[in-house]
C-alpha positions as CSV (number, residue, x, y, z in Angstrom):
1,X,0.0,0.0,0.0
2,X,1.4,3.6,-0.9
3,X,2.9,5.3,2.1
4,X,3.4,9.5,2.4
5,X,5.7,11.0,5.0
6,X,5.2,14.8,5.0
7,X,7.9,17.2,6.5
8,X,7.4,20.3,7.3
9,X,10.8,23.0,7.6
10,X,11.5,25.8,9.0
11,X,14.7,27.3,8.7
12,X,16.8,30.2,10.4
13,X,16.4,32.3,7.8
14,X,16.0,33.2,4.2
15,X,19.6,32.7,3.6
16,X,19.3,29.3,5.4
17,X,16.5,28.1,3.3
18,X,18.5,28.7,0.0
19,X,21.5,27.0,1.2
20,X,19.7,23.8,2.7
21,X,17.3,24.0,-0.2
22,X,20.7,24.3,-2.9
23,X,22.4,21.4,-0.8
24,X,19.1,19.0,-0.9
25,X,18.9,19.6,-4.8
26,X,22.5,17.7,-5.6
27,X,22.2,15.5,-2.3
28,X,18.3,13.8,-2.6
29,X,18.8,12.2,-6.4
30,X,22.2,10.6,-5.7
31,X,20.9,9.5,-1.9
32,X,16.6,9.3,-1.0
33,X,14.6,5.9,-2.6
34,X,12.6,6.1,-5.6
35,X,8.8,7.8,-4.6
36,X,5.5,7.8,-7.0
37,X,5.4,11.5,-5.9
38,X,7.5,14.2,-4.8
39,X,6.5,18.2,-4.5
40,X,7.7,20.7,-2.1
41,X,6.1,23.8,-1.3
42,X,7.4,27.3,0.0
43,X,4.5,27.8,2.6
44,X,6.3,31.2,3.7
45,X,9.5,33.2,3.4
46,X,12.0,30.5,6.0
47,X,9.6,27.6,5.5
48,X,8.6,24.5,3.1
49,X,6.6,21.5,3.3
50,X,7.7,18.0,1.8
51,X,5.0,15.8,0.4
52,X,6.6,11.8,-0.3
53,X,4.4,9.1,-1.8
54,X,6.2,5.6,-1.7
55,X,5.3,2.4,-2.7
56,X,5.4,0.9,0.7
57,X,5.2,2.0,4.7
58,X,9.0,0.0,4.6
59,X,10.3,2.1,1.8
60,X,8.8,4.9,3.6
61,X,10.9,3.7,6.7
62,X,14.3,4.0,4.4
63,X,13.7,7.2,3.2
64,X,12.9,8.7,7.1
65,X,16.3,7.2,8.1
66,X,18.3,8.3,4.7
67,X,16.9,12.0,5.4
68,X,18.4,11.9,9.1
69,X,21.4,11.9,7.6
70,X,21.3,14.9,5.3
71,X,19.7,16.9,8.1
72,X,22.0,16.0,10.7
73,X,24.4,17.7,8.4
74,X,22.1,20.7,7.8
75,X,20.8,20.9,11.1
76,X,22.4,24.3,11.6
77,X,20.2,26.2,9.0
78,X,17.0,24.7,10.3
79,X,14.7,26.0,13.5
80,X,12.1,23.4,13.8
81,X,11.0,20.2,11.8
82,X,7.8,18.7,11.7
83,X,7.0,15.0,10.4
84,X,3.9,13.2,9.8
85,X,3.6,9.8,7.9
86,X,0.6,7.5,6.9
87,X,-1.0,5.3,4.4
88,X,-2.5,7.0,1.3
89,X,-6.3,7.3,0.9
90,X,-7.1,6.5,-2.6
91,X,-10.4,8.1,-4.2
């Protein structure tokens, strides 16, 4: 069944967000599992919201812990992260 993790961050500042936002460009291709669906949104001037679809809750599980990684690294341009993760509702 598809699986979404959603992550919501805020960064430091609008400086920060370009730089962690620049750095996840090269570093998710070459590093994150495959997804049906990826979009991220600016929801404000030091702020954006992940959206993930994946094919399964255990693929799901590999992306969360691939992720910690990259913001471990990045964790000094960020202020606050939010997560949530489910099973998809199809229509």
């Amino acid at each position: 069944m598809a699986y979404s993790r959603i992550v919501n961050v805020e960064y430091r500042s609008e400086q920060d967000m370009e730089v962690f936002l620049s750095k996840w460009k090269v570093w998710m291709p070459e590093h994150m599992p495959e997804a049906t669906s990826r979009t991220m949104v600016k929801t404000g001037p030091t702020s954006s919201l992940l959206m993930a679809v994946y094919a399964s809750s255990q693929v799901a599980e590999k992306a969360r812990k691939v992720v910690e990684v990259f913001f471990d690294e990045n964790e000094n341009h960020m202020l606050d992260v939010i997560a949530f993760h489910g099973e998809v509702i199809e229509f």
